[in-house]
N, C-alpha and C positions, 0 to 999 in steps of 0.2 A: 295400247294404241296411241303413238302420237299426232299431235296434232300437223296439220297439211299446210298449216299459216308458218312456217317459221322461215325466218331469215336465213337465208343461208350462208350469208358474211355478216356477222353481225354489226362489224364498222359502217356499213349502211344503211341503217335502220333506220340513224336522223334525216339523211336523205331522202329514203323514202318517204318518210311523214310528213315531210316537206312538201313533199312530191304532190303527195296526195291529196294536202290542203289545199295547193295552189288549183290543182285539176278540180277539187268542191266550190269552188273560188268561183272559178270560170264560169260552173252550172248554176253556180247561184245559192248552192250553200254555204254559206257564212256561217266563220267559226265550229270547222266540221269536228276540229280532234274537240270539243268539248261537246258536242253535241249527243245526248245519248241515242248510239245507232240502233235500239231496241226499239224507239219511237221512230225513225224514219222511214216509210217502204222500201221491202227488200231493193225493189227498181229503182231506186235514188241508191243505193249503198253500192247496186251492181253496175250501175253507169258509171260511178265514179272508177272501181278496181278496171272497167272494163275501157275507159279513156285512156287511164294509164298507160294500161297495157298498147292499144293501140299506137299513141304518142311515143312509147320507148320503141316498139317494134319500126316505126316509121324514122325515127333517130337512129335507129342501127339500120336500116336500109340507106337512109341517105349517106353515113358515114360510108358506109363500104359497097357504095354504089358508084365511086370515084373512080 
């Protein structure tokens, strides 16, 4: 069974982590990639994957909504 988290380019990978800090940022968790996510609630772990998502879908509308 492989796992459903993989990259699928993996030259993106730092970008996303990136990505992902800055979105923990915003919400107000500081210093997310050191953080162990086993202590934080699931609902902090899944707002953060689920702003992402939101923010990139809303950057590919705007781009090709020109």
């Amino acid at each position: 069974m492989s796992s459903r988290n993989q990259t699928l380019v993996p030259e993106a990978k730092g970008a996303l982590n990136k990505f992902k800090n800055e979105v923990a940022e915003e919400i107000g968790l500081h210093n997310y990639d050191e953080i162990d996510k086993g202590e934080l609630p699931s609902r902090a772990n899944g707002y953060v994957g689920g702003l992402m998502v939101r923010k990139m879908v809303e950057s590919y509308e705007k781009k090709f909504s020109k």
